[in-house]
PAZAPA-449767 format. One record per residue (C-alpha): residue in three letters; residue number from 1; x, y, z. Coordinates in pm, 1 decimal, m for minus. Layout:
# PAZAPA-449767
(node ALA,NUM,(X,Y,Z));
...
END
This chain:
# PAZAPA-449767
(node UNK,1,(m843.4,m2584.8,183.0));
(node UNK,2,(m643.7,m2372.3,409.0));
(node UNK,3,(m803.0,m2033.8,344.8));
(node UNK,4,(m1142.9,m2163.5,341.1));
(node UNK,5,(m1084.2,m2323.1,779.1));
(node UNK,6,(m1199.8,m2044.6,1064.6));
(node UNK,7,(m939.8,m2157.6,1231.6));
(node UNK,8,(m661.5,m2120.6,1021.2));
(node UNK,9,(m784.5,m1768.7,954.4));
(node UNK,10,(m817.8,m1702.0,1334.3));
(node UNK,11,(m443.9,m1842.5,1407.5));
(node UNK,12,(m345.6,m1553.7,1157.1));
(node UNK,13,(m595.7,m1277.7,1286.8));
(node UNK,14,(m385.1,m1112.8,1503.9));
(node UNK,15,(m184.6,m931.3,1221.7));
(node UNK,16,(m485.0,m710.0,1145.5));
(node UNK,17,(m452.4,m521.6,1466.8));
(node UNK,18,(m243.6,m249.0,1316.0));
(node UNK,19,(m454.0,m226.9,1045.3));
(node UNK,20,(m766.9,m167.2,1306.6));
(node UNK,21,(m526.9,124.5,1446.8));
(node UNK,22,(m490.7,246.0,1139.6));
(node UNK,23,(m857.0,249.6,1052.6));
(node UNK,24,(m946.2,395.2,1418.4));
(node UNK,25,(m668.4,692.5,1415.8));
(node UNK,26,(m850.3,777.1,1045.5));
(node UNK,27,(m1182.5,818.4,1166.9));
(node UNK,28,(m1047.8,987.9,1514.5));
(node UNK,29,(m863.5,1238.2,1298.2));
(node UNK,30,(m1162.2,1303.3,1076.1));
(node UNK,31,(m1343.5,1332.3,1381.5));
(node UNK,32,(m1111.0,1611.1,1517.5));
(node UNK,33,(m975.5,1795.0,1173.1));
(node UNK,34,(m1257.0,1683.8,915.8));
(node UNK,35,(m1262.9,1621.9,552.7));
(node UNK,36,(m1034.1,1858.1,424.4));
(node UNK,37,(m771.3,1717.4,682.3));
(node UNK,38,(m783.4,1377.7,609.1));
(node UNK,39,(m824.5,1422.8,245.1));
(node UNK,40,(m522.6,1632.0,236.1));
(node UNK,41,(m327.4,1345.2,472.1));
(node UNK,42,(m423.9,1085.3,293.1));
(node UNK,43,(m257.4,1206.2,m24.1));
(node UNK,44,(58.6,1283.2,158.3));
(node UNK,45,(27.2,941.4,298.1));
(node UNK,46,(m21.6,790.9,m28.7));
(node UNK,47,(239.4,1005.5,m229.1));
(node UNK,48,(560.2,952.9,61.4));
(node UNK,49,(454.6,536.4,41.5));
(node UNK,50,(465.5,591.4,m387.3));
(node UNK,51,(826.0,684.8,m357.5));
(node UNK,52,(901.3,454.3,m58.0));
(node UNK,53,(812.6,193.9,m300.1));
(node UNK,54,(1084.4,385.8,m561.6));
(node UNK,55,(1364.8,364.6,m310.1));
(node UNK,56,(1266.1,30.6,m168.9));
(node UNK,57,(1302.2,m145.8,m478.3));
(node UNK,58,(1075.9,m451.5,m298.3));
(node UNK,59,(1360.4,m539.0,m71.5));
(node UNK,60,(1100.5,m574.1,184.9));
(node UNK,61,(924.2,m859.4,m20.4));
(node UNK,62,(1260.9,m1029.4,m106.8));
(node UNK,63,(1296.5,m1051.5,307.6));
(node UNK,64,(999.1,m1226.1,324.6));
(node UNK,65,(990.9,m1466.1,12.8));
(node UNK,66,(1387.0,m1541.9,16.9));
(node UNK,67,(1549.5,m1800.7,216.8));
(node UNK,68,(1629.8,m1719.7,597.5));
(node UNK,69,(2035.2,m1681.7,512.0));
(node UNK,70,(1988.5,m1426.1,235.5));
(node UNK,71,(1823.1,m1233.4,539.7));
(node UNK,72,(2114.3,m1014.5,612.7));
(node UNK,73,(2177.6,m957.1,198.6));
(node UNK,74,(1864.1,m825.9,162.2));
(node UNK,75,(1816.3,m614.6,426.8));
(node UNK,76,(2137.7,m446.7,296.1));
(node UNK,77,(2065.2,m403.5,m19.3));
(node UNK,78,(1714.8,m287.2,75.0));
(node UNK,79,(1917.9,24.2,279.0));
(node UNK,80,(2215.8,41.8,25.0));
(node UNK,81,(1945.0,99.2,m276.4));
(node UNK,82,(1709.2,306.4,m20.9));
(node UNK,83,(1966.7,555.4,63.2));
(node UNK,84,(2117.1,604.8,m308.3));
(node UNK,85,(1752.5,637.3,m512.4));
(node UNK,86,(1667.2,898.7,m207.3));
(node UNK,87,(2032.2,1092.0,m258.9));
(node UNK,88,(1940.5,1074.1,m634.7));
(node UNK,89,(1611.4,1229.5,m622.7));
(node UNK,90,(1758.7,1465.4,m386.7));
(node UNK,91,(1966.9,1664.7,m650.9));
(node UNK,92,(1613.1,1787.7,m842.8));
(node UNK,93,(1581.9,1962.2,m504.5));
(node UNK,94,(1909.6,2152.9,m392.0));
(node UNK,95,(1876.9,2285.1,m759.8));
(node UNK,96,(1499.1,2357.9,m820.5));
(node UNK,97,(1429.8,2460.3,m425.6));
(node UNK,98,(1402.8,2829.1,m508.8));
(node UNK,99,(1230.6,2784.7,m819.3));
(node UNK,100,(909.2,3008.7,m790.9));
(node UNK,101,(699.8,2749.7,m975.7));
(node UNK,102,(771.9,2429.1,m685.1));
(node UNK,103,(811.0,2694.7,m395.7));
(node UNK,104,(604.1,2569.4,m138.4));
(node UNK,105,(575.0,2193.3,m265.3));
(node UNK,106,(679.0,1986.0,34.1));
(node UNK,107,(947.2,1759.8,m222.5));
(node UNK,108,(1176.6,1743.1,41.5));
(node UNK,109,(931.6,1651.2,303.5));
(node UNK,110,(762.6,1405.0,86.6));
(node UNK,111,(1115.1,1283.2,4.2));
(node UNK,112,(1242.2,1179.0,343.3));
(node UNK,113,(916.2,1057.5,427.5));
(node UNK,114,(938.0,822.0,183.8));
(node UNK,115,(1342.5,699.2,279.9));
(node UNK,116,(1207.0,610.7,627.2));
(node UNK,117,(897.6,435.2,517.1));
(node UNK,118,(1117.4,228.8,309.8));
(node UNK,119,(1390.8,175.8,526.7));
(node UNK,120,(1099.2,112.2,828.4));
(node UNK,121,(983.4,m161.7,580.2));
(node UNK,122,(1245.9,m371.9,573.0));
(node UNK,123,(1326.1,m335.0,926.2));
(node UNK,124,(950.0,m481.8,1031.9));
(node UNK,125,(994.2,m800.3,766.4));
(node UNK,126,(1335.2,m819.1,960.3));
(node UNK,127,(1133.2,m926.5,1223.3));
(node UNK,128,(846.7,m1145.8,1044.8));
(node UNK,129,(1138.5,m1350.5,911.5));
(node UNK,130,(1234.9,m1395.7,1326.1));
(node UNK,131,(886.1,m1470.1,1420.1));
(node UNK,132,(896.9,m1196.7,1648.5));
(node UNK,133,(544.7,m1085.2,1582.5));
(node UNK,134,(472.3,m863.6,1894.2));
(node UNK,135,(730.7,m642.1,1815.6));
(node UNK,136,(624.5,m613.1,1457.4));
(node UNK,137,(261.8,m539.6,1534.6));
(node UNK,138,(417.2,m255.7,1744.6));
(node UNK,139,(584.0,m99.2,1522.1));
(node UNK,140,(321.9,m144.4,1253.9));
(node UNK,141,(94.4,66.4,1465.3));
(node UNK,142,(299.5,286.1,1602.4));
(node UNK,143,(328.8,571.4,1324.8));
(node UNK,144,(m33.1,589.6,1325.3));
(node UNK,145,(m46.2,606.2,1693.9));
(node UNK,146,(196.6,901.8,1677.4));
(node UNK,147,(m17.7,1042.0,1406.3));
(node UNK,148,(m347.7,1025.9,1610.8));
(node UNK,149,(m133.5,1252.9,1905.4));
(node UNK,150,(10.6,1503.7,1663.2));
(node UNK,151,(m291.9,1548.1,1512.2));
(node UNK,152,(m418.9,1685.6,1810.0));
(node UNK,153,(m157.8,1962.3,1788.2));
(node UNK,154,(m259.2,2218.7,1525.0));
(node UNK,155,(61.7,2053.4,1303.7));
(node UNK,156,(8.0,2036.0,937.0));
(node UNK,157,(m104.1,1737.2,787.7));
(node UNK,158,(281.7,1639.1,587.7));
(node UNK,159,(433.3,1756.9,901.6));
(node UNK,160,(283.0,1549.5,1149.4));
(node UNK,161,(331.2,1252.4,877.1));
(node UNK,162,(700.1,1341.4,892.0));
(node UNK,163,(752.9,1371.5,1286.0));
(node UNK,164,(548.6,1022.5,1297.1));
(node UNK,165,(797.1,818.9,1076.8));
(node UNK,166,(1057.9,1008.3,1214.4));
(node UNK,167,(975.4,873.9,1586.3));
(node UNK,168,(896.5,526.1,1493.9));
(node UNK,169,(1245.5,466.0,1278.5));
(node UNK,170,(1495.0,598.2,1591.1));
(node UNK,171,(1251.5,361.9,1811.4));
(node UNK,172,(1353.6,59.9,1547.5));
(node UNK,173,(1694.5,116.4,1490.0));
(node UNK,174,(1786.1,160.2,1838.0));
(node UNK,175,(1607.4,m189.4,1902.3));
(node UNK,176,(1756.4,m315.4,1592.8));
(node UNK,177,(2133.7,m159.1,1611.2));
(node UNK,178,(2305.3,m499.7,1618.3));
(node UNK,179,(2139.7,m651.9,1298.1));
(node UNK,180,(2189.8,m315.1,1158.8));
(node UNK,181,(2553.1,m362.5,1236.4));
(node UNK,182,(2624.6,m679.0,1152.3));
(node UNK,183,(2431.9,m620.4,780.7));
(node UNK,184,(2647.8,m345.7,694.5));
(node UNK,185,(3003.8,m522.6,834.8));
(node UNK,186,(2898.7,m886.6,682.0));
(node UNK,187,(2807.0,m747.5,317.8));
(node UNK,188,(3024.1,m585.1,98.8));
(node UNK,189,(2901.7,m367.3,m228.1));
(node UNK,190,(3023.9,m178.4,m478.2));
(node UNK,191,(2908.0,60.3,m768.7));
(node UNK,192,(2898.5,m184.0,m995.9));
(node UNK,193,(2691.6,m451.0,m805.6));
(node UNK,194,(2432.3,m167.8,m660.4));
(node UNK,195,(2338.7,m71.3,m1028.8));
(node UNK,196,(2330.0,m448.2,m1106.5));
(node UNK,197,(2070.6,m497.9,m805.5));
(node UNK,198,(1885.2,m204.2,m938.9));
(node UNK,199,(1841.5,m295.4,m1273.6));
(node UNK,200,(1743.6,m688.4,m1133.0));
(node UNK,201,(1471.9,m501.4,m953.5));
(node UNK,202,(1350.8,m199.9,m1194.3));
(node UNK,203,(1047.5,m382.5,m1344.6));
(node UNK,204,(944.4,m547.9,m1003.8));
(node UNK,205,(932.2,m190.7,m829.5));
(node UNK,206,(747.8,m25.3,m1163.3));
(node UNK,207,(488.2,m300.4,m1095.7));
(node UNK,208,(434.7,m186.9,m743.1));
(node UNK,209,(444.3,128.4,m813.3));
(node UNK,210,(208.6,192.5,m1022.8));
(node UNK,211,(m15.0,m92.8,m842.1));
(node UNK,212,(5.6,110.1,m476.1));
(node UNK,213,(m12.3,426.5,m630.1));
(node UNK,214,(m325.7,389.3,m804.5));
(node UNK,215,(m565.7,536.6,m542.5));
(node UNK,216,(m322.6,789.8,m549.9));
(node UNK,217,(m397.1,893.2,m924.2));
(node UNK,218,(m760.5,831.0,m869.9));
(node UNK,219,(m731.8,1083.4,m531.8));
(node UNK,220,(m600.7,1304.6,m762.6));
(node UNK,221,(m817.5,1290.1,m1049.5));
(node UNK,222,(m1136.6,1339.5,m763.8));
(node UNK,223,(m938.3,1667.6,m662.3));
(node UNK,224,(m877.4,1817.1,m985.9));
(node UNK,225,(m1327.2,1780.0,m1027.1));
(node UNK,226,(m1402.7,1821.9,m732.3));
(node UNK,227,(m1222.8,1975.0,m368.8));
(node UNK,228,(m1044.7,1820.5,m81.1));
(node UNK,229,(m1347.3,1780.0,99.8));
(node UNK,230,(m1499.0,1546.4,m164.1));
(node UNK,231,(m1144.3,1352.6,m110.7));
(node UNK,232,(m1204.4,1315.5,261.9));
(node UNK,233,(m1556.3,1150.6,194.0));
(node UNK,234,(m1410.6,899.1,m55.9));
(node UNK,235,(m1118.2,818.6,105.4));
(node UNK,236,(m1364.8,720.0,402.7));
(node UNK,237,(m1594.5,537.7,226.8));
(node UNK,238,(m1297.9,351.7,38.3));
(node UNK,239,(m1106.8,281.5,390.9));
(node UNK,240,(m1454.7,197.3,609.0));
(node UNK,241,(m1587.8,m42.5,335.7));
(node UNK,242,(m1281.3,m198.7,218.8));
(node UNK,243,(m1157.3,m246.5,577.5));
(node UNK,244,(m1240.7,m602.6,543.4));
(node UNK,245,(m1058.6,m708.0,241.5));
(node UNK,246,(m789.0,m532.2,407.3));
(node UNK,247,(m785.9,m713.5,720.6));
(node UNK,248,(m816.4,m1007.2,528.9));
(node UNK,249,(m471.3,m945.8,344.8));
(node UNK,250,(m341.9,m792.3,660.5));
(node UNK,251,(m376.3,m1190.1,844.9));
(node UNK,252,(m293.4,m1358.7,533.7));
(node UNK,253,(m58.9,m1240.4,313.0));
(node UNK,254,(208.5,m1283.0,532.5));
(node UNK,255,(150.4,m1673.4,542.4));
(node UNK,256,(117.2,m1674.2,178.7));
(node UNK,257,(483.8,m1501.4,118.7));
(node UNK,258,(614.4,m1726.5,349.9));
(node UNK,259,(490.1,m2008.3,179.8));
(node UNK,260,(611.8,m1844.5,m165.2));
(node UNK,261,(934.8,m1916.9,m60.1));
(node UNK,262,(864.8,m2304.2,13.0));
(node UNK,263,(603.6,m2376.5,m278.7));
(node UNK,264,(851.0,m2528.0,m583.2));
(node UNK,265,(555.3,m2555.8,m792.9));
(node UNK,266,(415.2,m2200.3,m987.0));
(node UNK,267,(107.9,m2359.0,m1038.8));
(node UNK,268,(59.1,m2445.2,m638.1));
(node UNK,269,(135.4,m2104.0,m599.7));
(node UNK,270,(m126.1,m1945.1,m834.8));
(node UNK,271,(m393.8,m2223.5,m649.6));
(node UNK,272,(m333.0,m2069.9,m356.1));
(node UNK,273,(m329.1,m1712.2,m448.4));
(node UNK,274,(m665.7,m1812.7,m650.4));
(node UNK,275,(m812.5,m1933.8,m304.9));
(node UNK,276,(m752.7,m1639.4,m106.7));
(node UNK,277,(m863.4,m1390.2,m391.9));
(node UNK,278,(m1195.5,m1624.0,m435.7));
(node UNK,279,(m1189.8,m1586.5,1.9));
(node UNK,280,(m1149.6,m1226.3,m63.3));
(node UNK,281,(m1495.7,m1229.8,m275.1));
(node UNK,282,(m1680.6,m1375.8,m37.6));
(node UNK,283,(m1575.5,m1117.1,213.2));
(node UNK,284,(m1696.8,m834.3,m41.9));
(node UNK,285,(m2030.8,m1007.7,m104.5));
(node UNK,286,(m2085.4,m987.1,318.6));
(node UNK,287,(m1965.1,m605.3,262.7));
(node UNK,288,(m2214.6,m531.5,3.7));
(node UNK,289,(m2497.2,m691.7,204.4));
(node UNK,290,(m2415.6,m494.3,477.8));
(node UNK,291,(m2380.6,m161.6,321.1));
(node UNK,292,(m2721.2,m247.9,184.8));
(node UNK,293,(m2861.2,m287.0,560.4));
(node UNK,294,(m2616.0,m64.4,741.8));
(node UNK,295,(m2370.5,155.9,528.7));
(node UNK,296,(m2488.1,478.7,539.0));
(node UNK,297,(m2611.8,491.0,930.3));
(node UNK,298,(m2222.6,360.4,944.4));
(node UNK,299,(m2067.5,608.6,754.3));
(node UNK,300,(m2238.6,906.6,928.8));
(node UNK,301,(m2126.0,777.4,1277.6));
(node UNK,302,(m1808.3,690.4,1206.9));
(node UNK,303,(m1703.3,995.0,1075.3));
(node UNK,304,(m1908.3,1243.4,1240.3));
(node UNK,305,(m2081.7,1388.7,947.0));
(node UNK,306,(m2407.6,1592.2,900.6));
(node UNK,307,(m2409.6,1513.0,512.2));
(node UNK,308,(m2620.8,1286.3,333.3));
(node UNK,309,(m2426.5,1061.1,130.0));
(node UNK,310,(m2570.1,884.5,m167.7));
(node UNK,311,(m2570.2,470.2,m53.3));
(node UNK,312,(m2440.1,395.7,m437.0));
(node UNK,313,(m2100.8,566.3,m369.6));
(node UNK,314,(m2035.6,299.2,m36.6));
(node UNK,315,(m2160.1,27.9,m270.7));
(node UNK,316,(m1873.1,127.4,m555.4));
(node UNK,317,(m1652.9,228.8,m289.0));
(node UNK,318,(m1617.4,m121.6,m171.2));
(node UNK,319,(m1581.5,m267.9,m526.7));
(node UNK,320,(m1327.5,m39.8,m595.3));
(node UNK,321,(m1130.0,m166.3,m283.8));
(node UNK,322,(m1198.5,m554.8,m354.9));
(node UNK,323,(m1047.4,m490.3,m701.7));
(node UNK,324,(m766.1,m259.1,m607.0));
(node UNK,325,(m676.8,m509.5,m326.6));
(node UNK,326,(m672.6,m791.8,m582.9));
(node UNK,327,(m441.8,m640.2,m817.2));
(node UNK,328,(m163.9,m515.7,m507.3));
(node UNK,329,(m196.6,m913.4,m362.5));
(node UNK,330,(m181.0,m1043.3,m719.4));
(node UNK,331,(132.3,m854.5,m754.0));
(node UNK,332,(340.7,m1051.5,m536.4));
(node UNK,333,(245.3,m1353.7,m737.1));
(node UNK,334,(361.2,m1231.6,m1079.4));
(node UNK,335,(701.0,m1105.0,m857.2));
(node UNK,336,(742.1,m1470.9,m706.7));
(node UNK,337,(672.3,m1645.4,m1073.3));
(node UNK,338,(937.2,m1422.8,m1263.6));
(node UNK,339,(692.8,m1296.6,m1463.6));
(node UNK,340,(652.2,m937.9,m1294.0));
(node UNK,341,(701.4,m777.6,m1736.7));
(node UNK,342,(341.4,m922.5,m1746.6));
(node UNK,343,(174.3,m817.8,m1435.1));
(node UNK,344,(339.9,m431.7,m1518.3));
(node UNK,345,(167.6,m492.2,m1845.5));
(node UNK,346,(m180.6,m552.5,m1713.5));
(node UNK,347,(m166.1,m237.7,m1462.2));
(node UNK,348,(m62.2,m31.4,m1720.9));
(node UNK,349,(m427.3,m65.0,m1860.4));
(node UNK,350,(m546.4,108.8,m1588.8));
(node UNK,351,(m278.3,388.2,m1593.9));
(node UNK,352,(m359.9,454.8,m1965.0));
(node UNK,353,(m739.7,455.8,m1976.2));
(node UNK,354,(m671.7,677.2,m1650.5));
(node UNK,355,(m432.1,929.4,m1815.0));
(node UNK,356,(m731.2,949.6,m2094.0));
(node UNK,357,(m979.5,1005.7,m1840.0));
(node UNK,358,(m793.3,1265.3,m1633.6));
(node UNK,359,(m715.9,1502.6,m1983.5));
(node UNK,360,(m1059.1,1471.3,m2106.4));
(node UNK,361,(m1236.6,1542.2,m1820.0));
(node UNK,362,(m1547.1,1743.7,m1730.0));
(node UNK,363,(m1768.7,1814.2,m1493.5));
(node UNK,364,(m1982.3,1523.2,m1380.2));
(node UNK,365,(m2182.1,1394.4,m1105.7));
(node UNK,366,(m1951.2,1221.1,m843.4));
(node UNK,367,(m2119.3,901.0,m840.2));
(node UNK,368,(m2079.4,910.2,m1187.5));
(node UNK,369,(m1671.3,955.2,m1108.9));
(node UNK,370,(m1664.8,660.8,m930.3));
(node UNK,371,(m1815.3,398.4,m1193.8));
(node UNK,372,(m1631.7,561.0,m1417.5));
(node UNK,373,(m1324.1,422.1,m1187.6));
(node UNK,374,(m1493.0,136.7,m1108.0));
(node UNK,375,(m1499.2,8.6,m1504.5));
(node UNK,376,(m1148.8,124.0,m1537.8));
(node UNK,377,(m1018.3,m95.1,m1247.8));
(node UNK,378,(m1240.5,m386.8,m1326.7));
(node UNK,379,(m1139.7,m379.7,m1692.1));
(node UNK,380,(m787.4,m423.4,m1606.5));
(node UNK,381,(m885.0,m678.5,m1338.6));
(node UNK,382,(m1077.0,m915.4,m1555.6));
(node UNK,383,(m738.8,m873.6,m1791.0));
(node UNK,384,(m530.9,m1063.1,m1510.5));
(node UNK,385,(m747.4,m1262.2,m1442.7));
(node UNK,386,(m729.9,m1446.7,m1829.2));
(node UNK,387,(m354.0,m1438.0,m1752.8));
(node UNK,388,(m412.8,m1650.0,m1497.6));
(node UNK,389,(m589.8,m1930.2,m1633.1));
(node UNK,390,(m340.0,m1925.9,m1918.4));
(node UNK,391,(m40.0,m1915.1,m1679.8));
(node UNK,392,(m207.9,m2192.2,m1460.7));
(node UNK,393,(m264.7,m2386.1,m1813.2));
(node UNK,394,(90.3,m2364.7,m1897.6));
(node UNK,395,(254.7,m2420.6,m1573.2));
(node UNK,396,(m19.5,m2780.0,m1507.7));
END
């Protein structure tokens, strides 16, 4: 069993260095800003990737799991439906920009920092489908890397987002002007097909939306009871503890994709994704027992802070992440299988009982807040999972 072999796992390991950057810039910036900093980053982070997902349409994906000549196709219609969603939601903006009640709402910041996270996306699974790994682990890293340096700077949190992006997409079109080129000269479009492509991909995106967003809405709903502050601590915990399931999907996701696109069988496919998920438990059992031993002596030195925090907030934080990993890597599955109406389905569960959640609320204890999210997301995981064994029933 392929995800089950050390050194299968250690033949893959080397994609999780960006995602170590990315966890060492966030605790060097908490280190140098603090709480409020990083809490307010992180939902700027998470809000410009909800609407790169918007634009994208899961191009990116379609890169990855489609067949090595649809390479330049994809990548075009990836930019083509990029650039037209982003002029779209543009319009709101020239009109409302003056409009006392959004004065001062970064929408057009959050706006183009979502175009070049999309467009930056398909341009790194450019070069996973040419093996050339080094240079995608470089530019993987390298808008957090940027971040860690303007950070330094005195530059608002959104700002320093933007300038980051900004720097890493000149750096990969310059190196990739020639595919660029020969994407947008080989492939021809028109208004009928790119409204054709978009409505091919609407319920595939709404899936990933509202999958990636999710910590998102749950950052929210932990700054509407609470302040930014509180936001920095969970977004630590969350990040610190669920490194390793990250890490995980960081090394081996991109295998699995790959061998999406070779696997003729649905029910192969949903073995496989069934391995690595069970993989992903173990990982989260080795968490727990080390949060147990270790977590809070962790916490405190990794980010630099004086505050006791309560050991049962690590303990759900980690949950949270195993489940809200789970769902995002599940995704891909249900995209691959055709049957992305039911995965949308299932994650709407957890939109719903959130909406209720976040209109009824009052004012509660935060570890209270987070089993309260915990049962939400666990509720709508143990859904998918009995849509899996019914799927893998079926398709036996």
């Amino acid at each position: 069993m392929f995800l089950f072999h050390p050194s299968n796992f250690l033949k893959k390991s080397y994609y999780v260095i960006p995602f170590g950057i990315i966890f060492i810039s966030n605790i060097l910036i908490t280190q140098l800003q603090g709480f409020e900093y990083i809490g307010q980053l992180a939902i700027y982070i998470a809000g410009s990737s909800f609407l790169a997902i918007v634009m994208g349409m899961r191009w990116d994906v379609e890169i990855l799991i489609g067949p090595q000549e649809h390479c330049l196709k994809n990548f075009y219609w990836g930019t083509f439906c990029s650039v037209t969603i982003f002029a779209v939601m543009l319009i709101p903006f020239l009109f409302l920009k003056y409009n006392p009640v959004i004065f001062g709402f970064p929408y057009f910041e959050l706006l183009v920092s979502g175009l070049l996270i999309a467009l930056i996306e398909l341009l790194l699974c450019i070069f996973l489908k040419r093996n050339k790994v080094l240079s995608y682990l470089l530019f993987r890293s390298l808008p957090y890397l940027v971040l860690l340096i303007l950070s330094t700077l005195d530059l608002s949190p959104m700002i320093a987002w933007l300038w980051s992006l900004s720097a890493t997409f000149l750096l990969l079109v310059a190196l990739q002007m020639h595919f660029i080129s020969e994407a947008l000269l080989k492939t021809s479009s028109n208004a009928l097909n790119i409204f054709s492509q978009i409505k091919i991909k609407t319920i595939p995106t709404l899936s990933a939306m509202i999958s990636n967003s999710i910590i998102l809405f749950w950052l929210l709903y932990i700054q509407a009871t609470h302040d930014s502050s509180v936001v920095g601590i969970w977004v630590n915990a969350y990040r610190i503890f669920g490194l390793p399931i990250a890490l995980a999907g960081a090394a081996l996701m991109p295998y699995i994709l790959n061998q999406f696109g070779s696997i003729e069988s649905n029910n192969q496919k949903i073995i496989l994704m069934a391995r690595f998920n069970f993989f992903l438990l173990i990982i989260l059992c080795a968490a727990l027992i080390y949060i147990a031993i270790f977590g809070k002596q962790t916490f405190i030195f990794l980010t630099d802070s004086k505050d006791l925090i309560d050991k049962s907030i690590l303990f759900i934080a980690a949950m949270i992440a195993f489940v809200q990993y789970s769902l995002q890597f599940w995704k891909d599955l249900f995209q691959s299988i055709r049957k992305d109406m039911i995965f949308l389905q299932i994650i709407l569960l957890q939109v719903i009982l959130g909406i209720f959640c976040y209109f009824y609320q009052s004012t509660i204890p935060l570890n209270l807040i987070f089993i309260q999210i915990l049962l939400i997301a666990s509720f709508s995981y143990f859904i998918l999972l009995l849509t899996i064994l019914r799927l893998n029933r079926i398709y036996r």
